[in-house]
C-alpha positions as CSV (number, residue, x, y, z in Angstrom):
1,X,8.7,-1.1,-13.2
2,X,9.7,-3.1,-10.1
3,X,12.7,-2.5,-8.1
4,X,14.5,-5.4,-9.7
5,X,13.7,-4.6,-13.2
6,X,15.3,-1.1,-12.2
7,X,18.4,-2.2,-10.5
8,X,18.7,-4.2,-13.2
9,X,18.1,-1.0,-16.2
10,X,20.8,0.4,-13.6
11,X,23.6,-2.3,-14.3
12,X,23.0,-2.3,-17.8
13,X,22.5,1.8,-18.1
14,X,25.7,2.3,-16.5
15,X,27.8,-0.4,-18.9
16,X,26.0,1.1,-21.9
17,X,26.9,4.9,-20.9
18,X,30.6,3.5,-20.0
19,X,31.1,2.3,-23.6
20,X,29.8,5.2,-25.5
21,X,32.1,7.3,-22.9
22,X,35.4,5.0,-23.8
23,X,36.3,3.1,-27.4
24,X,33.9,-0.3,-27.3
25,X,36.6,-1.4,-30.1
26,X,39.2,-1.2,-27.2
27,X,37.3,-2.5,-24.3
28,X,36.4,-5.4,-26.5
29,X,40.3,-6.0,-28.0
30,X,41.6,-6.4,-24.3
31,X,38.5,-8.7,-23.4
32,X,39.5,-10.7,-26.8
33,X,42.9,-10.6,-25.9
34,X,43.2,-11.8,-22.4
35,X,45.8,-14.2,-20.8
36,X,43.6,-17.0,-19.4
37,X,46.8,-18.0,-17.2
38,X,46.2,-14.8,-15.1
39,X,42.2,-15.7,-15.3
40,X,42.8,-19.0,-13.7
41,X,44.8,-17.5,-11.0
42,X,41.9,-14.7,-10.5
43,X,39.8,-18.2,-9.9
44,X,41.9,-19.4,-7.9
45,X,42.2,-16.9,-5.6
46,X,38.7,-16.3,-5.7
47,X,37.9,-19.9,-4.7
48,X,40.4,-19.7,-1.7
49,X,38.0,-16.6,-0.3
50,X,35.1,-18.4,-0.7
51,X,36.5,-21.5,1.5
52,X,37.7,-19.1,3.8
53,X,34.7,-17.3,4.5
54,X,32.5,-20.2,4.9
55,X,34.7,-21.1,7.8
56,X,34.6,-17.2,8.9
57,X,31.0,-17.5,8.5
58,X,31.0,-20.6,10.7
59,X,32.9,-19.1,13.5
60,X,30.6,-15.8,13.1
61,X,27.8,-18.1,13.9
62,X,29.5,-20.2,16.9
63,X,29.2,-16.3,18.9
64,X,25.0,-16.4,18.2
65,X,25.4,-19.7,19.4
66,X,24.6,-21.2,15.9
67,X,26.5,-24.3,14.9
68,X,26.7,-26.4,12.2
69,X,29.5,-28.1,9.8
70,X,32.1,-26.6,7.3
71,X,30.5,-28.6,4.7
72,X,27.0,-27.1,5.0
73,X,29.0,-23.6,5.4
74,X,30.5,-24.5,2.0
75,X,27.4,-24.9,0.4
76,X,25.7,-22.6,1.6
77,X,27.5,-19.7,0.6
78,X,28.6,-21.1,-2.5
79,X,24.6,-21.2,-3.1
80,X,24.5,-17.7,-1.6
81,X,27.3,-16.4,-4.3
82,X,25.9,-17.2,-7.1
83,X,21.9,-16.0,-6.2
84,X,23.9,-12.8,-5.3
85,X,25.7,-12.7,-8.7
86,X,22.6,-13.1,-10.5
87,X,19.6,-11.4,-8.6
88,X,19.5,-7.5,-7.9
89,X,20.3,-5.9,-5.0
90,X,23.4,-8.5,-4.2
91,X,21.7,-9.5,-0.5
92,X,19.0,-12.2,-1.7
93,X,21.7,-15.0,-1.3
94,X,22.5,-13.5,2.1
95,X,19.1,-13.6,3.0
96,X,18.6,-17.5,1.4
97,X,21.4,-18.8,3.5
98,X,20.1,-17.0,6.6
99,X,17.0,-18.8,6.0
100,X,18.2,-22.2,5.0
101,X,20.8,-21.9,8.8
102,X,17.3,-21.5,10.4
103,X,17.6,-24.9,11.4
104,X,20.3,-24.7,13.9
105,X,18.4,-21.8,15.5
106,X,15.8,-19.4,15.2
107,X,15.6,-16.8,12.4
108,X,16.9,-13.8,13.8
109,X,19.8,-15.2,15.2
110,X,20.6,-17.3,11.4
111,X,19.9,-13.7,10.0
112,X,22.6,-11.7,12.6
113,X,25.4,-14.5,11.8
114,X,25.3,-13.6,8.2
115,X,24.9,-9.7,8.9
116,X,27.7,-10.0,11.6
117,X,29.7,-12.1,9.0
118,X,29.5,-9.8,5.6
119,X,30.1,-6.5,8.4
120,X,33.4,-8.5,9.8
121,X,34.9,-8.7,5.6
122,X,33.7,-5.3,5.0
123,X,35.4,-4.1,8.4
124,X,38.7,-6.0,7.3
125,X,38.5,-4.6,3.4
126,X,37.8,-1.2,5.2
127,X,40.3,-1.1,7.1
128,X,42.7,-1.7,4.8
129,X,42.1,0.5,2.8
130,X,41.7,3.1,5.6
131,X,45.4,2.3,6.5
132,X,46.6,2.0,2.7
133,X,45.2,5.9,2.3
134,X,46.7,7.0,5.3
135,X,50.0,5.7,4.4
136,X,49.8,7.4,1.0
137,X,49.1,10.6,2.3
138,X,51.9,10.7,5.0
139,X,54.2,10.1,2.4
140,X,56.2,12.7,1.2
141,X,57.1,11.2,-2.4
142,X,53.5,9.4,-2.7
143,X,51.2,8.4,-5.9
144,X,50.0,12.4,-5.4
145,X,46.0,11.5,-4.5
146,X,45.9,14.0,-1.6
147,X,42.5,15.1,-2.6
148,X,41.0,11.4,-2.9
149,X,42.6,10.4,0.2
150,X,41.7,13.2,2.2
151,X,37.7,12.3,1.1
152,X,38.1,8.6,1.3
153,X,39.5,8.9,5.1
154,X,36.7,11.6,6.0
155,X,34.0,9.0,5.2
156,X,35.8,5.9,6.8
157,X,36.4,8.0,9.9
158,X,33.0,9.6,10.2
159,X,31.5,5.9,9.1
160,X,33.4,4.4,12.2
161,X,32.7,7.0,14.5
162,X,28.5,6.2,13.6
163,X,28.9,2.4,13.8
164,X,31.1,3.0,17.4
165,X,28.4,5.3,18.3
166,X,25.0,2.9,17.4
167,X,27.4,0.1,19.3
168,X,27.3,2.1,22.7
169,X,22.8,2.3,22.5
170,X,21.4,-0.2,24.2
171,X,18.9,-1.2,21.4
172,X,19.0,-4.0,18.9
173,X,21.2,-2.7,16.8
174,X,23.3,-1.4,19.1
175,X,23.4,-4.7,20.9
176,X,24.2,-6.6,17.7
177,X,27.1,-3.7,16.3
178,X,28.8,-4.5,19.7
179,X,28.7,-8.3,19.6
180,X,30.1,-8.3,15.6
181,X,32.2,-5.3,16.6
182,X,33.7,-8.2,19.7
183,X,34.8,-10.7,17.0
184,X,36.7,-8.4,15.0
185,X,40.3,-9.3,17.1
186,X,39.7,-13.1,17.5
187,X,42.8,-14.5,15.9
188,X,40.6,-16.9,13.5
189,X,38.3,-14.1,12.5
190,X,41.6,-11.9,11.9
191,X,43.2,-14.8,9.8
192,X,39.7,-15.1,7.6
193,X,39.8,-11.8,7.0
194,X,43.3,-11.1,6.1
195,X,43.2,-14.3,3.9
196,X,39.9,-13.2,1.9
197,X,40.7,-9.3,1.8
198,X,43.9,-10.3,-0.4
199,X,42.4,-12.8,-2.4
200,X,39.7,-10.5,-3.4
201,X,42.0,-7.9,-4.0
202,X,44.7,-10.5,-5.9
203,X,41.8,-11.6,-7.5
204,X,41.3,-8.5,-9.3
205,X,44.5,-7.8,-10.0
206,X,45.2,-10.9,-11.5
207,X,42.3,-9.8,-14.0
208,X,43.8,-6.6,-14.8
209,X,47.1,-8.5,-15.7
210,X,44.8,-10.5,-17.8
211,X,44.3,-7.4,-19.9
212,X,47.1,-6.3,-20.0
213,X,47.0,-3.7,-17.1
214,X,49.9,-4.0,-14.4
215,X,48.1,-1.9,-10.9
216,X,51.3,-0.9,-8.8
217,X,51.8,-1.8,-5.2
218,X,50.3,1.7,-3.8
219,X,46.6,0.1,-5.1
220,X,46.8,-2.9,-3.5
221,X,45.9,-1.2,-0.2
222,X,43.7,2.0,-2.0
223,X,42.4,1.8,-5.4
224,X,41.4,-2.2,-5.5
225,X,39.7,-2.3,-2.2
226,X,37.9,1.4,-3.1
227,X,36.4,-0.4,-6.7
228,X,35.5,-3.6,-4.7
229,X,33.7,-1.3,-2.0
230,X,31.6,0.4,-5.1
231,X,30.3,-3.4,-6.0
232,X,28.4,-3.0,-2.5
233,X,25.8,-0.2,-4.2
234,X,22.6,-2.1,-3.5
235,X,21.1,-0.8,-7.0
236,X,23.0,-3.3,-9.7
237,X,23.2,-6.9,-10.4
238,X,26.2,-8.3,-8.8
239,X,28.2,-4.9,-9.0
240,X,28.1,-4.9,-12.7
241,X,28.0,-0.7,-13.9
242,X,29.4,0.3,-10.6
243,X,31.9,-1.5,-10.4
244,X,33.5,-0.4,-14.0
245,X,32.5,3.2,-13.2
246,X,34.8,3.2,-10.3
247,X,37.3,1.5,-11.9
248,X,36.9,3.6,-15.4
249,X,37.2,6.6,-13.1
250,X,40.5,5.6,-11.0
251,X,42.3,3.8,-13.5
252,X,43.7,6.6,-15.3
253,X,45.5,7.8,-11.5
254,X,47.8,4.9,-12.4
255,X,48.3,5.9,-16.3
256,X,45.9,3.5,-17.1
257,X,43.0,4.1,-19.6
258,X,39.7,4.2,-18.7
259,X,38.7,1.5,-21.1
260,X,41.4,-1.0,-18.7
261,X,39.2,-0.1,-15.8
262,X,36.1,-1.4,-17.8
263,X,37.9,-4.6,-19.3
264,X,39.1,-5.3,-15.9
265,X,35.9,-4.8,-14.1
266,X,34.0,-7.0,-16.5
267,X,36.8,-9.8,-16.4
268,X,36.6,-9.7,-12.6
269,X,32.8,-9.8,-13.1
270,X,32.6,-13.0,-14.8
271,X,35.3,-14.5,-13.1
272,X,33.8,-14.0,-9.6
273,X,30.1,-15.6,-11.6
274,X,32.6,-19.1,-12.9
275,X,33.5,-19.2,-9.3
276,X,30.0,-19.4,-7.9
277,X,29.3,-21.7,-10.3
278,X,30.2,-24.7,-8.2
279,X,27.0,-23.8,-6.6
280,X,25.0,-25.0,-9.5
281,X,26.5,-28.8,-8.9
282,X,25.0,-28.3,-5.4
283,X,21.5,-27.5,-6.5
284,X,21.5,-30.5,-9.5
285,X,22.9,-32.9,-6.7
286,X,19.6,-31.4,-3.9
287,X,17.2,-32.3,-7.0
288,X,18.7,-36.0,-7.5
289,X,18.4,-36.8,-3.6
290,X,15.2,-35.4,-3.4
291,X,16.3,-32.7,-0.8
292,X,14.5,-29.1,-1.2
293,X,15.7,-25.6,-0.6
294,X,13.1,-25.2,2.3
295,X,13.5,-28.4,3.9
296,X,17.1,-29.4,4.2
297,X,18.3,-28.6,7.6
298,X,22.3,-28.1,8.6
299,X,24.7,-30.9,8.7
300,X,25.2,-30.7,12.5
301,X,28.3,-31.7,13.8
C-alpha cells in the first residue's frame, strides 16, 4: 500500500474505531440536528482567516524578498486549502503554492515563504495556548487539568527551547528558523496572527454550538487550540480521525460527551472543506482562460 492509501486507511480507521467506541445513533442525531446559523458563522469566521493569511503569507514573502499581489495570494492559498483538505499528508497544497510563487523567485526561496508562513500561525496558535495553560495552572480555583497542563507546557517549552536552539547554528535551517523566528513581532505579522488564531478557534466553537455543545471560556485558550494542533499529524486526510480523537478524548473535561467531541470535529471538518471550496471557482475560471497550473506566473504588482 502506498503512503497515501495508508494515511488515508488511517483517517478512516480512526473514525471507524471512534464510533464503535461512542453511540453512532448519537454522533449522528447531533450531526442531524445542527443549527445551520452557528455553521454559517463557523464559515464565516473561517473565510476571514483565510483572507488574513493570504495577506500574512504575502508579507512572509516580502522578508525572502518575494512579491507579488493580494489577489494571487488569495488564490493561491485558497487552491492550497482545499488540495490540503482532500490529499493525505495536509502539505501537498503547501507544496503547490510554493511551486506555482516560483515565479517571483526561485524555488527555495517560494518554498521558505510558505514554511516561514504556516511556522509563524503555528507559533501564534502555540503560544496561545502555551499562555492559556499557564494561566490555568496558576490559578487557584481553575478547570482542575493540572496533569494535562503540566504535559502540555513540558512539550511547548522543550519544543521552543529546540527550535531557539536550531536558530543559533549557522546552517540552513538554522539560518531560515532565525529569519521566520525575526517576523514573529512585526506588528502586521502579530495582527495576522491574532486575527486567524481566533477565527480558527471561533470557528470551531461555533460548530460545537451547532451541536449543541457550549466549550467555556477556559478552552478558548487550551482545549480548542490543543484539538486544532492534533489536525497537524501528517498521517490523515485533512485531520479527519485525529482530530475527533482529540476532541473525543478532552471533551468530557468540560462535561461534555465524547460523542460532542466527534460531532464537533466532523462539523468543523466539513465546514473548513465548504470554505476551500471557493477554490474550485478558481480552477473552472484557469480552464476557461486557458491558463494552466504550471504556467501561470504571479500577478506582480
Amino acid at each position: 500500500m502506498s503512503m497515501r492509501g495508508i494515511k488515508l486507511a488511517v483517517s478512516i480507521g480512526c473514525l471507524v474505531i471512534l464510533l464503535w467506541w461512542t453511540n453512532p445513533a448519537e454522533v449522528l442525531a447531533q450531526l442531524r440536528g445542527a443549527d445551520m446559523k452557528w455553521i454559517a458563522l463557523s464559515l464565516l469566521a473561517l473565510t476571514v482567516a483565510t483572507f488574513s493569511m493570504a495577506d500574512r503569507w504575502k508579507t512572509t514573502a516580502g522578508a525572502f524578498d518575494i512579491r507579488f499581489s493580494y489577489a494571487f495570494a488569495l488564490r493561491e492559498y485558497y487552491l492550497a486549502q482545499l488540495i490540503n483538505s482532500a490529499l493525505p499528508g495536509g502539505v501537498a497544497g503547501d507544496v503547490t503554492r510554493a511551486v506555482r510563487a516560483r515565479g517571483a523567485a526561485d524555488v527555495i526561496r517560494a518554498a521558505q515563504s510558505v514554511m516561514a508562513e504556516r511556522m509563524l500561525g503555528q507559533v501564534a496558535i502555540l503560544g496561545l495556548m502555551y499562555a492559556g495553560f499557564t494561566i490555568t495552572l496558576a490559578m487557584p480555583a481553575g478547570p482542575g487539568w493540572t496533569r494535562l497542563s503540566l504535559l502540555v507546557l513540558v512539550v511547548l517549552t522543550g519544543g521552543g527551547s529546540a527550535a531557539w536552539l536550531v536558530s543559533r547554528r549557522d546552517s540552513v535551517t538554522g539560518r531560515f528558523v532565525q529569519k521566520a523566528l525575526k517576523l514573529i513581532p512585526q506588528p502586521v505579522i502579530v495582527l495576522h496572527s491574532a486575527i486567524t488564531t481566533l477565527c480558527l478557534i471561533f470557528g470551531f466553537y461555533a460548530c460545537a454550538r451547532a451541536i449543541g455543545t457550549v466549550i467555556p471560556a477556559a478552552a478558548w485558550a487550551t482545549l480548542i487550540p490543543l484539538i486544532l494542533c492534533a489536525m497537524l499529524i501528517p498521517l490523515s486526510v485533512g485531520g479527519w480521525g485525529w482530530r475527533e480523537g482529540a476532541a473525543a478524548a478532552l471533551f468530557p473535561m468540560i462535561g461534555a460527551p465524547a460523542s460532542a467531541g466527534i460531532a464537533t470535529g466532523v462539523t468543523y471538518g466539513v465546514v473548513l472543506f465548504v470554505a476551500a471550496l471557493p477554490a474550485a471557482a478558481i480552477l473552472v475560471a484557469q480552464s476557461f482562460s486557458g491558463t494552466t497550473l504550471t504556467k501561470e506566473k504571479p500577478d506582480l504588482p
